[in-house]
N, C-alpha and C positions, 0 to 999 in steps of 0.2 A: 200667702200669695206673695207679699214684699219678699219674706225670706228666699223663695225660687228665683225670683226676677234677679238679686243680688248675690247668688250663688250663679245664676247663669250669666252676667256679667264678669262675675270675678275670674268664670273660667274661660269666658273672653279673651281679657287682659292677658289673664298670662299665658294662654295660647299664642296671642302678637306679642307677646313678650318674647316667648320661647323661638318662635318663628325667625324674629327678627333677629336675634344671638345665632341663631344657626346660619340666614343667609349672611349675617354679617362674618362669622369665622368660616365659612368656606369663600366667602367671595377677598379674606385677606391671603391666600392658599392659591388661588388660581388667577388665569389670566386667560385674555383668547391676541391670540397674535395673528398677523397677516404675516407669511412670507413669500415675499414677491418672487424668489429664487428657489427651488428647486437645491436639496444642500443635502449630507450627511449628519445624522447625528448617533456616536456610537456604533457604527457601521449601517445602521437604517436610515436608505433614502428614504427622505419625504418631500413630496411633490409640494411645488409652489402653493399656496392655500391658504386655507383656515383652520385653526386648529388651536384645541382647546389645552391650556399649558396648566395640572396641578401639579403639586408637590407636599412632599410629607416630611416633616424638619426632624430629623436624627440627628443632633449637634454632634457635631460642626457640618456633618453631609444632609441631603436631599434626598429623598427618591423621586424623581420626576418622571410623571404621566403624560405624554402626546398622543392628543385622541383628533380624531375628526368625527367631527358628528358622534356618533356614541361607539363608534369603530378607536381602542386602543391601537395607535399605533408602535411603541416604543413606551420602554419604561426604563430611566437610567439614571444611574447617580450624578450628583452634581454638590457643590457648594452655592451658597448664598453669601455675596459680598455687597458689603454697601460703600457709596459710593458719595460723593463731595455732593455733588444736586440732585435735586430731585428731574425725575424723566418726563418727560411732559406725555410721554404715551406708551403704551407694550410696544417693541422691538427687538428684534433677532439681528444681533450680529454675530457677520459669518465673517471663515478666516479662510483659510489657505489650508487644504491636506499634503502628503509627502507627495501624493499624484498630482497634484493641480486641483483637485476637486475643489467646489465649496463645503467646508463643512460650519457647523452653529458650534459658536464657541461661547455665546452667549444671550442669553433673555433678559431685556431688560423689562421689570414692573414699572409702567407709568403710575404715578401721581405718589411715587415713594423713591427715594435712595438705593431700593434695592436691584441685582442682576443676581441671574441664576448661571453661574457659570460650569461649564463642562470640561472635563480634564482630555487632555491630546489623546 
């Protein structure tokens, strides 16, 4: 009877164990951004929002997923550059296209060094 109880503990543990290693490496991979603008990114607009930012590291590039709600919208290369400070939050900075447009030239990761940056 001890034996059971301390077999079904031990597969407990390293179930939270396991759990916890999983949500911890996906949640260092993604991000959820607000963008208060309406922009391009790789020729898909995406409307002002929420939306969920992962990415999958191929050294030195990215492949970056923008989804909303469980709708992919865009999937597109990018680099990860780090950067002097740390971001105090996720942010999307936009730039200038050859039309005038906005487009995202960059994701910054809060509470890290890092930006995911997007080529012209």
């Amino acid at each position: 009877m001890m034996r059971k109880h301390l077999l079904s503990t031990a597969i407990l543990v390293v179930a939270v164990l396991l759990t916890a290693n999983v949500s911890a490496y996906s949640a260092s991979n993604s991000c959820r951004v607000n963008m208060p603008y309406g922009a391009v990114l790789n020729g898909t607009h995406l409307a002002a929002g929420q939306y969920n930012i992962t990415w999958q590291e191929h050294s030195p590039s990215l492949t970056v997923t923008v989804a909303k709600g469980r709708n992919v919208i865009a999937t597109v290369q990018g680099r990860m550059e780090e950067r002097t400070s740390k971001f105090q939050r996720n942010m999307v900075v936009y730039g200038a296209g050859p039309d005038g447009s906005q487009i995202i030239s960059e994701v910054r990761v809060g509470g890290t060094r890092r930006a995911i940056v997007f080529s012209d």
